[in-house]
C-alpha positions in Angstrom: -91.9 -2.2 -6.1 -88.6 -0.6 -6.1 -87.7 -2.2 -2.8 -88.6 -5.9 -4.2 -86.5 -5.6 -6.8 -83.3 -4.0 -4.8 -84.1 -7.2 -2.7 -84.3 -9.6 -5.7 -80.9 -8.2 -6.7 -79.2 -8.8 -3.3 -80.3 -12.1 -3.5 -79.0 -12.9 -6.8 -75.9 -11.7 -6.7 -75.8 -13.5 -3.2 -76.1 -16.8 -5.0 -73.9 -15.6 -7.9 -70.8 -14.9 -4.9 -71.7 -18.3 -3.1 -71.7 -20.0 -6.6 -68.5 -18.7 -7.4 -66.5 -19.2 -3.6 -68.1 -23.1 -4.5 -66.4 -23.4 -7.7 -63.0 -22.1 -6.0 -63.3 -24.7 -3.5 -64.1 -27.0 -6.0 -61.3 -26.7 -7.9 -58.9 -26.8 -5.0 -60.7 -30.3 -4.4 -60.0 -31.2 -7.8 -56.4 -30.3 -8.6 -55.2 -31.5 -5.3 -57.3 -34.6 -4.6 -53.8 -36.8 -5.2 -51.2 -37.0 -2.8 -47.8 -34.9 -3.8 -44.5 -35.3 -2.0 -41.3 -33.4 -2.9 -37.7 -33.8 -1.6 -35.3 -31.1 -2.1 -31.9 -31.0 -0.8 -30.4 -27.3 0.4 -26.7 -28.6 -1.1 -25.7 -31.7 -2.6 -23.3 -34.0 -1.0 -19.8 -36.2 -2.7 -18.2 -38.3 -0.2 -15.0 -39.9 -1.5 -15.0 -43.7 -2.8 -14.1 -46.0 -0.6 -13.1 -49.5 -0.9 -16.3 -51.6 -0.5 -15.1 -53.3 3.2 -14.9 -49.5 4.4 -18.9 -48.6 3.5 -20.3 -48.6 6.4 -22.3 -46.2 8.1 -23.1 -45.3 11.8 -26.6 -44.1 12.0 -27.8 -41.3 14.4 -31.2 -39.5 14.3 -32.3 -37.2 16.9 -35.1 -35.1 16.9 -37.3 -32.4 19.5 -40.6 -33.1 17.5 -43.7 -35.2 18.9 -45.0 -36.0 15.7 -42.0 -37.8 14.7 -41.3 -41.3 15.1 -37.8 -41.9 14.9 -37.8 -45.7 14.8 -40.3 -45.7 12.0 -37.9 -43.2 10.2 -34.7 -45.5 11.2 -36.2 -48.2 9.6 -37.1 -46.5 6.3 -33.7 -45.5 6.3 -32.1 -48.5 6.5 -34.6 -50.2 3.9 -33.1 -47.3 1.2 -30.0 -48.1 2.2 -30.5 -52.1 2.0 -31.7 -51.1 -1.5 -28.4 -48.7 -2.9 -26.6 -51.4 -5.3 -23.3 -48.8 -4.0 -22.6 -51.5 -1.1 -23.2 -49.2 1.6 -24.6 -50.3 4.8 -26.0 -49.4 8.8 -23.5 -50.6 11.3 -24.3 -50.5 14.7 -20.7 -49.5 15.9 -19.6 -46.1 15.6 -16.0 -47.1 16.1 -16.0 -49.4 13.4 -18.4 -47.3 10.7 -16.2 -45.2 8.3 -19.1 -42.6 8.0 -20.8 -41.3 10.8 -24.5 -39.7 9.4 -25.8 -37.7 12.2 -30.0 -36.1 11.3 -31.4 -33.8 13.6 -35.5 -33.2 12.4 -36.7 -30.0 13.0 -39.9 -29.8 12.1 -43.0 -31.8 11.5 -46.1 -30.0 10.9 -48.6 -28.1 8.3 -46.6 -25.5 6.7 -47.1 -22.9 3.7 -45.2 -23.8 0.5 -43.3 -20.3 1.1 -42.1 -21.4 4.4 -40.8 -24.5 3.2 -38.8 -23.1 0.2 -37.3 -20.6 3.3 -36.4 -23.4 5.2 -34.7 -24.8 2.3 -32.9 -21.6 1.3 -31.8 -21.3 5.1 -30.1 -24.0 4.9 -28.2 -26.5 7.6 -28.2 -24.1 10.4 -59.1 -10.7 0.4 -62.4 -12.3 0.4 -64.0 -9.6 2.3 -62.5 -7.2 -0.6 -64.5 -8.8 -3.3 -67.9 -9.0 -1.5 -67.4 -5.6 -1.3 -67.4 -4.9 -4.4 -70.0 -6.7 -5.6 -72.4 -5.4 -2.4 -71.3 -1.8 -3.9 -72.6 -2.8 -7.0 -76.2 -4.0 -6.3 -77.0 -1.6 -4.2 -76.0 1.6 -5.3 -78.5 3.9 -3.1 -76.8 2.9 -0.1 -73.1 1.6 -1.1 -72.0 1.5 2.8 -74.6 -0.8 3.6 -74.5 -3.0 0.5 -70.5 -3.2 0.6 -70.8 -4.5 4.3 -73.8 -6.7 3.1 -71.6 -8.2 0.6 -68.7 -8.6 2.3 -70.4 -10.5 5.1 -71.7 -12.7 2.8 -68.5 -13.5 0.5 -67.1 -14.2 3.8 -69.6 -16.5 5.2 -69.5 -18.1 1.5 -65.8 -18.3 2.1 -65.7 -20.0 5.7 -68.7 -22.8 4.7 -66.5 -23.6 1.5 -63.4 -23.4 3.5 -64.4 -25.7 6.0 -64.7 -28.7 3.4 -62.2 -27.9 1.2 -58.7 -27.6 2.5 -55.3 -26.9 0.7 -52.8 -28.6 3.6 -49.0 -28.7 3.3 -47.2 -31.0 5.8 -43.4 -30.2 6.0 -40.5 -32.0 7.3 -37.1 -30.8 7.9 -34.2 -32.5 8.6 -30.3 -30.8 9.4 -27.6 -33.7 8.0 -24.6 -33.9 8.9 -22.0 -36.6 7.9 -18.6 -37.1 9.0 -15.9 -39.6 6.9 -12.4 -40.8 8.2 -9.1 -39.4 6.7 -6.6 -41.1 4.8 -3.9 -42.8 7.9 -1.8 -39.3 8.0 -4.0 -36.7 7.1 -5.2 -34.7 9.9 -8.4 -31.6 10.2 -8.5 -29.2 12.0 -12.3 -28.1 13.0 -12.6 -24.4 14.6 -15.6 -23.3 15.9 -17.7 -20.7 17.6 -20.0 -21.5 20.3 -22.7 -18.4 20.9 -25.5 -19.5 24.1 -27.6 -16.4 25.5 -26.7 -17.3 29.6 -29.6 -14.5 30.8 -31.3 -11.1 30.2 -28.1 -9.4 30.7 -25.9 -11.0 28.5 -24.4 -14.1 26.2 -21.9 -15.8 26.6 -19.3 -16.8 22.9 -17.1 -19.9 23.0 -14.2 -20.6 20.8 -13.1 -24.4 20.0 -10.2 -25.8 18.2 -9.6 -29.1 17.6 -7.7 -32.2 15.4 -9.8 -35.1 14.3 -10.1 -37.6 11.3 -12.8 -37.1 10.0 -14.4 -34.1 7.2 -17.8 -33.2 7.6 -20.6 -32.9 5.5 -23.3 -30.7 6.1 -27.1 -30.2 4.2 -30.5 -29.9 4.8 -33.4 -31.8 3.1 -37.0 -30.0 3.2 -40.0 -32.6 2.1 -43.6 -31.4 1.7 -46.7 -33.4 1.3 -49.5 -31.7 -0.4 -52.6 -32.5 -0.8 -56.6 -31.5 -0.3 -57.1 -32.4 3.1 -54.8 -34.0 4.0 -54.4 -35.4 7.7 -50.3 -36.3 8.6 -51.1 -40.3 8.8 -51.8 -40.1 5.2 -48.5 -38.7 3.6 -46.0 -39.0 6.8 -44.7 -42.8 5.3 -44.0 -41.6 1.8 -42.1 -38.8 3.3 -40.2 -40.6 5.3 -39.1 -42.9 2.2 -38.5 -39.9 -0.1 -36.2 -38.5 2.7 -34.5 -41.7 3.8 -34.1 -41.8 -0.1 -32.5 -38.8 -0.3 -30.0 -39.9 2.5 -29.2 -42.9 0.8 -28.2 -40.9 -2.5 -25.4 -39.4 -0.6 -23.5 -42.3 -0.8 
């Protein structure tokens, strides 16, 4: 009789810890069923007015990542720019453009909401506890076996809810860099150092010094797309718009 009962109680708080990893992955469903995309830039960016015959600007986006479609990306970019009532446009001459705008994409891909606020700071450059617990408490003759018990099952509870219900993050960052031409007389002088690894035994540090005229500008914007899952087709155009729009607000 004893033993019925111990079993009655394993099964009941079995439902009771399934019940409850449902309602958490119910609720993920809920408050994240609609599609939320953010644009943060690292530093903000004043270039200098310029008469409205000078704003133009040379385009140049490069990037490492598969999942990125440049062209797509060029094109929202020029849309947002088609759009800024400042006058500024995308010239296809980078001898003529005043501004060169130079984007490098770095990344592309499912990412935590810590990682992104990292790669924004950077810069340009327990379920198995709580079935535990409640395995502990419903079988108190033999805790070892009911804590393992439990925490197989919150577990199991855990993957099968899991495995329909998915908090996903998508994250795109992009390095910015933008140069403008001097004032006829004024001249910058750019130094730089130049650090490569050349092999296991040693690196190799460069030092450059040059005249030019133009100043740069340098940021980085981070985007994330959140939503409950969520598959990169779904988000990646409104990211690309919020990011061509941040671009555009440069100028």
């Amino acid at each position: 009789m004893l033993r019925t009962i111990n079993v009655l109680r394993f099964f009941a708080v079995a439902t009771l810890v399934s019940f409850l990893m449902g309602c958490a992955a119910t609720q993920v469903a809920i408050s994240k069923r609609e599609l939320d995309v953010q644009t943060k830039t690292s530093t903000a960016i004043f270039v200098d007015p310029v008469a409205r015959d000078k704003r133009t600007v040379y385009l140049d986006i490069r990037s490492g990542v598969m999942e990125f479609d440049r062209r797509a990306f060029k094109q929202f970019v020029k849309e947002q720019f088609a759009q800024n009532d400042n006058g500024y446009k995308i010239i296809d001459d980078p001898e003529r453009a005043h501004f060169h705008m130079s984007v490098y994409v770095l990344n592309l891909e499912k990412a935590s909401p810590t990682a992104a606020e990292a790669a924004l700071r950077a810069g340009f450059v327990g379920d198995v506890a709580a079935g535990a617990t409640a395995g502990a408490l419903m079988n108190s003759g033999n805790s070892y076996r009911g804590a393992a018990m439990g925490g197989l099952l919150a577990a199991g509870a855990s993957t099968v809810a899991n495995a329909f219900v998915k908090d996903v993050t998508y994250m795109l960052v992009a390095d910015v860099q933008i140069k403008e031409k001097t004032r006829k007389g004024v001249i910058v002088r750019k130094d730089s150092q130049i650090s490569a690894k050349i092999s296991d035994a040693g690196s190799s540090t460069q030092r450059v010094s040059e005249a030019t005229n133009r100043k740069e500008y340098r940021t980085r914007i981070v985007t994330t797309a959140n939503k409950v899952n969520l598959k990169l087709e779904e988000a990646r155009d409104l990211m690309f718009k919020k990011t061509a729009y941040a671009m555009a607000g440069f100028f």
